[in-house]
C-alpha positions in Angstrom: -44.9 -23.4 38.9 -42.7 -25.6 37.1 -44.0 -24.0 33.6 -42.5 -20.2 35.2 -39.5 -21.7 35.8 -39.0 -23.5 33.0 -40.0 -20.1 31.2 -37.9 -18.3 33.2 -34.3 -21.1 32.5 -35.4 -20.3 28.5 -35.3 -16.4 29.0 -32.0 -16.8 30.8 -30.8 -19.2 28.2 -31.4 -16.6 26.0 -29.9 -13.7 27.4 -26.6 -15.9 28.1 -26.0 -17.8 24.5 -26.1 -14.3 22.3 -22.9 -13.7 24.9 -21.1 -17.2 24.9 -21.6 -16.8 20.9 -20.2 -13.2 20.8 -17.2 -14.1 23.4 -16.5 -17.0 20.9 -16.3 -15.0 18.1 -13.9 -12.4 19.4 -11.5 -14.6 20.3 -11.7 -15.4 16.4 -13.6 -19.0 16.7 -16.2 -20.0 15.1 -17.6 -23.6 14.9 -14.2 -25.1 16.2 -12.2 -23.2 13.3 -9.8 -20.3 14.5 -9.9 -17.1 12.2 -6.9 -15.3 11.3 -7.5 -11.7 10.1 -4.5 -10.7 7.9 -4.8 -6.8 6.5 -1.7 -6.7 3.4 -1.7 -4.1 0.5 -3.6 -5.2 -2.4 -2.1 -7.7 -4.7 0.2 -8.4 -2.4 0.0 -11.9 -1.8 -0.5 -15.2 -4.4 -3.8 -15.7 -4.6 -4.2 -19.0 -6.9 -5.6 -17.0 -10.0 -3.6 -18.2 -13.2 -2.3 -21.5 -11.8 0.1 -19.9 -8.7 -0.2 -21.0 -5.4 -2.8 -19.7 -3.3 -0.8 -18.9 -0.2 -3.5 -18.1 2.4 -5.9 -22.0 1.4 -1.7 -23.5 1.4 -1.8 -22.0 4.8 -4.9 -23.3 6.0 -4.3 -26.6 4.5 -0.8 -26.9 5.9 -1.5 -25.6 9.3 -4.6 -28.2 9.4 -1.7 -31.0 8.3 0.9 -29.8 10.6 -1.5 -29.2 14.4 -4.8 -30.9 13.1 -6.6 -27.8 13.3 -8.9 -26.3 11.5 -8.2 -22.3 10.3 -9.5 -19.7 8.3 -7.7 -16.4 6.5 -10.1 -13.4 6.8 -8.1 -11.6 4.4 -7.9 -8.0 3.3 -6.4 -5.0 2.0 -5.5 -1.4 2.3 -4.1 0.8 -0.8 -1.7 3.1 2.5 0.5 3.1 5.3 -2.1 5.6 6.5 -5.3 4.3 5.7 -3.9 1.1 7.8 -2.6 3.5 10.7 -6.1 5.0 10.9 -8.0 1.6 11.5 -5.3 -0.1 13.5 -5.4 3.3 16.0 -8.4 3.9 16.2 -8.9 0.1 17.8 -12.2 -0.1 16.2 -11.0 -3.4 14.5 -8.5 -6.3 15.5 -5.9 -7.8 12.9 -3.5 -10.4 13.9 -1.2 -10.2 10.7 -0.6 -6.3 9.0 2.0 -5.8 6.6 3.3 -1.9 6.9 6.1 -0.3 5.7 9.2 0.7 7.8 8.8 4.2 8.8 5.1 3.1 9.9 6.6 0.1 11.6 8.5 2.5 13.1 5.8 4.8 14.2 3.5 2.0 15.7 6.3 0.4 17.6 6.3 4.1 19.5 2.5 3.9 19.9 3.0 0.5 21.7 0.4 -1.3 18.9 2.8 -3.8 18.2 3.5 -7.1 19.8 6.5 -8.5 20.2 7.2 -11.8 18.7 8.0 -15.3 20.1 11.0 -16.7 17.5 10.6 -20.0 18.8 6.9 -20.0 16.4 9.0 -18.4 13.7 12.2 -21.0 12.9 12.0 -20.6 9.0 14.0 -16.8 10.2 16.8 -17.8 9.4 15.9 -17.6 5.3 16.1 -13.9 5.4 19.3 -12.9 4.4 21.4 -11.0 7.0 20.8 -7.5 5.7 17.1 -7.5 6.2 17.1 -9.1 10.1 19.1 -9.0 13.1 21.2 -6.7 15.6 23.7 -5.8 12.2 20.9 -6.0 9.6 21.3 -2.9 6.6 17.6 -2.5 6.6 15.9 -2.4 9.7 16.6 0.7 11.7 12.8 0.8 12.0 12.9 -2.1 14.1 16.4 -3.0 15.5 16.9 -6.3 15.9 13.3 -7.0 14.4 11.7 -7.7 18.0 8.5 -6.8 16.1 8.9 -7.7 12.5 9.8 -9.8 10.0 10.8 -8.5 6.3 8.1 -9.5 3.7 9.2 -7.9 0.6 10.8 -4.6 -0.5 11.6 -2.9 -3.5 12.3 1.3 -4.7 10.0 3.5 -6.0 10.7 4.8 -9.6 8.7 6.4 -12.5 6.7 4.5 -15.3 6.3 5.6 -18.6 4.7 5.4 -21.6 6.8 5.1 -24.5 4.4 5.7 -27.4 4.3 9.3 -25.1 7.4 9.7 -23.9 10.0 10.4 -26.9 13.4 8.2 -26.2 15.5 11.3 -26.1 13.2 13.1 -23.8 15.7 15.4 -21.7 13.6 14.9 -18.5 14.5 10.6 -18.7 15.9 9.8 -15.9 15.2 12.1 -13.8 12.0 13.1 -11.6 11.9 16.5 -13.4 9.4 14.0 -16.0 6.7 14.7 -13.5 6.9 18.4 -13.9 7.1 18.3 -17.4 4.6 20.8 -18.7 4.9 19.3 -22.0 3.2 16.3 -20.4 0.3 18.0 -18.8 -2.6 15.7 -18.2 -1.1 12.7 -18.4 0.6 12.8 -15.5 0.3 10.9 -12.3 1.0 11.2 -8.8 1.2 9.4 -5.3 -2.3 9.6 -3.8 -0.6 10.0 0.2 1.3 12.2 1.4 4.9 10.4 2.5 5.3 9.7 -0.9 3.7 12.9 -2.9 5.9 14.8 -0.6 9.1 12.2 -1.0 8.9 13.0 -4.9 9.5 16.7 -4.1 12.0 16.5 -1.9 14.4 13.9 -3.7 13.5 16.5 -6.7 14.4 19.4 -5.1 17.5 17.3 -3.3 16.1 18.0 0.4 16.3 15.2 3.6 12.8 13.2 3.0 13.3 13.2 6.9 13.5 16.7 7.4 13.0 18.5 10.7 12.8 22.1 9.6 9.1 23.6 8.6 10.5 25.5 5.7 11.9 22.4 3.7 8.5 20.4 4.0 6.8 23.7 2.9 9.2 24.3 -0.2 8.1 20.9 -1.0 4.3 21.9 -0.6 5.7 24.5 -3.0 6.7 22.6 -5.5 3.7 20.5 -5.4 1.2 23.0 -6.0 3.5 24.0 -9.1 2.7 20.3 -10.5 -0.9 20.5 -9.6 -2.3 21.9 -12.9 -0.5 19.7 -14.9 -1.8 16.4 -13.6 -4.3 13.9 -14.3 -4.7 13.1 -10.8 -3.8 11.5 -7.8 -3.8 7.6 -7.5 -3.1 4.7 -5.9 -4.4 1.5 -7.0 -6.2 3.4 -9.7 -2.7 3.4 -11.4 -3.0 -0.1 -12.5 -6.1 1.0 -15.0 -4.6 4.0 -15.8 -1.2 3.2 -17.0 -2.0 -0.3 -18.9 -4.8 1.3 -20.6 -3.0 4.0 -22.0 -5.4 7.1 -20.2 -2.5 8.2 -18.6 1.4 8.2 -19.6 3.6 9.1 -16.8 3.9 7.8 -13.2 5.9 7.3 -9.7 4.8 4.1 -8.2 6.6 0.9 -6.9 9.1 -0.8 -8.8 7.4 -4.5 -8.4 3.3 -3.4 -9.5 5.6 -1.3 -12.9 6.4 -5.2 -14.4 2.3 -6.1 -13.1 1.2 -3.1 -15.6 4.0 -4.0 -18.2 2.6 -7.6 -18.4 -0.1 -5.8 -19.5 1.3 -3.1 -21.8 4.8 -3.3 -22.9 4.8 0.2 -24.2 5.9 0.6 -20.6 8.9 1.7 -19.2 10.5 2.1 -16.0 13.4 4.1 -14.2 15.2 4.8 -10.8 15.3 8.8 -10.9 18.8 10.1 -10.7 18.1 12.7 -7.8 17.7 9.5 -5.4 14.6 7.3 -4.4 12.9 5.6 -1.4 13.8 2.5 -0.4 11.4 0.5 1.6 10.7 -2.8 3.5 7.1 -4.4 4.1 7.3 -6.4 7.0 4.5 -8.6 8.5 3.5 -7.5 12.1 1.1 -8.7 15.1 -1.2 -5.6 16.4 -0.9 -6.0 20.2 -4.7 -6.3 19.9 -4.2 -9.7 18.1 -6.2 -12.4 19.6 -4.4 -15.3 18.1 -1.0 -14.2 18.2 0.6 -17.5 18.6 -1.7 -18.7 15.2 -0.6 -15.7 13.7 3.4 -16.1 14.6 3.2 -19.6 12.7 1.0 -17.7 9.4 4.7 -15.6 9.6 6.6 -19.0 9.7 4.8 -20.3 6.8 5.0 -17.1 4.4 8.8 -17.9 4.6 9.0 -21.2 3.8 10.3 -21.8 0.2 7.1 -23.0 -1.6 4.9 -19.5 -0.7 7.6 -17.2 -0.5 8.8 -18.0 -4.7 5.1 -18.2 -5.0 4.4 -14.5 -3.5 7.2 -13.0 -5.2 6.3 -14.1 -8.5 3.1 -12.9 -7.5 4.1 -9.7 -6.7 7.5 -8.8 -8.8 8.6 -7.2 -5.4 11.9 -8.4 -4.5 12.3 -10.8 -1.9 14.5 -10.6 1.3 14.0 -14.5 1.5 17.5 -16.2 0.6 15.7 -19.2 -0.7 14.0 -16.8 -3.2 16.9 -14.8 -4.5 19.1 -18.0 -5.6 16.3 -20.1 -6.9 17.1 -20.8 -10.5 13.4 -21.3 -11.0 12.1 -18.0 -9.7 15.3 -16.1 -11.9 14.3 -17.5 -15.0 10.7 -17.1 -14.5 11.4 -12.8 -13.6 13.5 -13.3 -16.9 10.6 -14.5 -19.0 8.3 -11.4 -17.9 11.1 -9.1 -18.7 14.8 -9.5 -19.4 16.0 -7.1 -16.8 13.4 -7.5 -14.3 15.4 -9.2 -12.1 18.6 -7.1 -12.4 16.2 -3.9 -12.1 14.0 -5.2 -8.9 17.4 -6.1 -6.9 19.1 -3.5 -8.1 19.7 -1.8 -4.3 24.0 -0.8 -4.7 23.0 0.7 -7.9 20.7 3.5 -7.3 20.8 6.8 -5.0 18.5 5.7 -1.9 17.4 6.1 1.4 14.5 5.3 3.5 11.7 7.1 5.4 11.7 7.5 9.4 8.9 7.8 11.5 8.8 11.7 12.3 8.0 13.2 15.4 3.8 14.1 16.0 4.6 18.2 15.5 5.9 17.4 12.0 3.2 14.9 11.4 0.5 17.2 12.5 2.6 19.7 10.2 2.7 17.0 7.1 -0.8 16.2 7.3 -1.8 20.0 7.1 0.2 20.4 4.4 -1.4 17.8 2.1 -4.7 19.0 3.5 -3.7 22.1 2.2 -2.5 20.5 -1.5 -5.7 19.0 -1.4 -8.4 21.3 -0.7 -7.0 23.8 -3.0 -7.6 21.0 -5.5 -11.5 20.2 -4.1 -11.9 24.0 -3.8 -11.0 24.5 -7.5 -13.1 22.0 -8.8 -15.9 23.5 -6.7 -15.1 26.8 -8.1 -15.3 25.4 -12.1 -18.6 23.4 -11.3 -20.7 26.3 -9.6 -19.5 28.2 -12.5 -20.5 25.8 -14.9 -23.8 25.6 -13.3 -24.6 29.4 -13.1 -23.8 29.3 -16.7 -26.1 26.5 -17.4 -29.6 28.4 -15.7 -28.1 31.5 -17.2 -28.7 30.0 -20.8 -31.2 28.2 -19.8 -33.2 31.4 -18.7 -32.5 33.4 -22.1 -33.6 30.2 -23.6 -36.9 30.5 -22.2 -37.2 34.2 -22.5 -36.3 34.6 -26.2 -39.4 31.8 -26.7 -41.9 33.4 -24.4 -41.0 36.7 -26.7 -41.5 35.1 -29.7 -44.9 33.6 -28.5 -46.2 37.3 -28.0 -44.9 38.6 -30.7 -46.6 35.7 -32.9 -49.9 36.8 -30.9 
């Protein structure tokens, strides 16, 4: 009898641990150390390679020193603002730290997926410089009175080119007209998501990138589908190969990864287009899915601390809202040794034509998606078209191949 029951307090045992274990690790604990999940853009962060800081093992060692805890960073990365809208809505994973962009800030404040955040975790604030936080801040309509972000870094979008491509009197420098250049036709690259393909057209063709009407988006498809032929593709970390390597000549991309690539290949240049650019913030957010959302409010504390927040935007070349940043001597001189106007040209905000993408209603969303479906599956449809060709082609020879030996065979006989 006591053998059944003993049998029997094992098989229960063993029903119940698998749970215990599984309740444990959703609340993002395992063996007495909490896990923080952080999802950023790639290359986006210090990461200790080359001597620089690694911000996320400074975290974990600081946050050990500071509430004797132990923590890990489960870090990783996204290359969109709507590949990370995807995951975080459809709820099939749980983030405590994402890093989007101000018009999807914006649209997942409307979707109630964001948390509110608890200051009183967060007193390093007051290091952002006035126009990137609170009630009268320049830059953050997308959140007013940032109740559920904090700015991380920012920067302008502008076009990189190859000067051993690009002539220096090239009447389309300067101006986004360079990425409808026939002359440069297949070495031309362009924004692998829509907000920004579209963006290119619109500042190009001088129309509101937050347009209501139909008609505007759709003379932007327009002009999109005019470029198609003459690119080499559509990218978005793929750029970094492309453009230090030399396969590729001309690019829009973000002003902070252009002086990554020109480490790597000073034949590259860089400009603000003339018609106007995007301006945008990254901000660090808490998903309202977050289980560790008062571990996660102190991760945001600690990114703006002086240490990691020089260290990230050296990282990064992203411009910094972070006072502490901005007049270090250290980090002005260091911008100046990867370039002598990188500094001038990532914080150059008063100087260039910008504005800044809003989160659009869900008609013109449902309408913007469409479109770039559209864009792109004439794109996979062609491709389609040139391969079936090529392949009817291929049995066609093949089969007069074999033929014209089977008659010579006979005719030998």
């Amino acid at each position: 009898m006591r053998k059944i029951r003993f049998a029997a307090l094992i098989a229960v045992a063993l029903i119940i641990l698998p749970l215990l274990l599984t309740a444990c690790g959703e609340e993002g604990v395992s063996g007495g150390t909490k896990t923080l999940y952080v999802y950023n853009w790639g290359e986006y962060i210090s990461d200790g390679s080359e001597g620089c800081l690694d911000s996320n093992e400074a975290f974990e060692q600081w946050y050990f020193e500071t509430y004797g805890e132990r923590v890990k960073v489960n870090y990783s990365t996204f290359s969109s603002n709507e590949s990370l809208y995807a995951k975080l809505s459809s709820g099939s994973v749980s983030y405590d730290i994402v890093v989007p962009s101000d018009y999807m800030i914006e649209r997942l404040i409307a979707e109630d997926l964001l948390a509110p955040l608890n200051y009183d975790n967060i007193p390093e604030i007051g290091n952002i410089l006035p126009e990137f936080w609170g009630e009268t801040s320049e830059h953050s309509d997308h959140d007013p009175g940032n109740v559920y972000s904090v700015p991380y870094l920012y920067g302008m979008i502008g076009i990189i080119y190859n000067t051993t491509m690009v002539d220096a009197d090239d009447p389309s420098l300067g101006s986004w007209k360079l990425m409808w250049d026939e002359k440069h036709a297949g070495n031309i690259l362009q924004f692998n998501n829509s907000r920004d393909a579209f963006g290119s057209a619109q500042y190009f063709l001088g129309l509101d990138v937050n347009s209501d009407s139909e008609e505007e988006w759709r003379t932007a498809l327009e002009k999109l589908k005019e470029q198609k032929p003459i690119l080499q593709g559509y990218v978005m970390d793929e750029i970094f190969n492309k453009m230090e390597h030399g396969t590729a000549g001309i690019a829009a991309y973000y002003a902070g990864d252009y002086l990554s690539m020109y480490e790597n290949n000073n034949d590259l240049e860089f400009f603000y287009p003339e018609e106007g650019t995007n301006l945008y913030v990254d901000a660090m957010c808490i998903p309202k899915s977050s289980k560790n959302k008062e571990l996660a409010e102190r991760y945001i504390n600690f990114m703006l601390m002086e240490e990691p927040a020089i260290a990230n935007a050296e990282y990064t070349y992203y411009a910094s809202p972070n006072r502490l940043v901005v007049e270090s001597e250290e980090y002005i001189e260091y911008m100046g040794e990867i370039k002598e106007d990188a500094y001038e040209k990532m914080y150059a905000t008063d100087e260039v034509k910008t504005s800044t993408y809003k989160n659009l209603s869900g008609e013109k969303l449902i309408l913007i998606n469409q479109l770039w479906e559209e864009l792109k599956s004439d794109i996979e449809i062609s491709a389609g078209i040139y391969a079936i060709c090529g392949v009817i082609i291929a049995v066609l020879l093949s089969l007069g191949i074999y033929f014209g030996v089977r008659k010579k065979i006979r005719n030998s006989y």
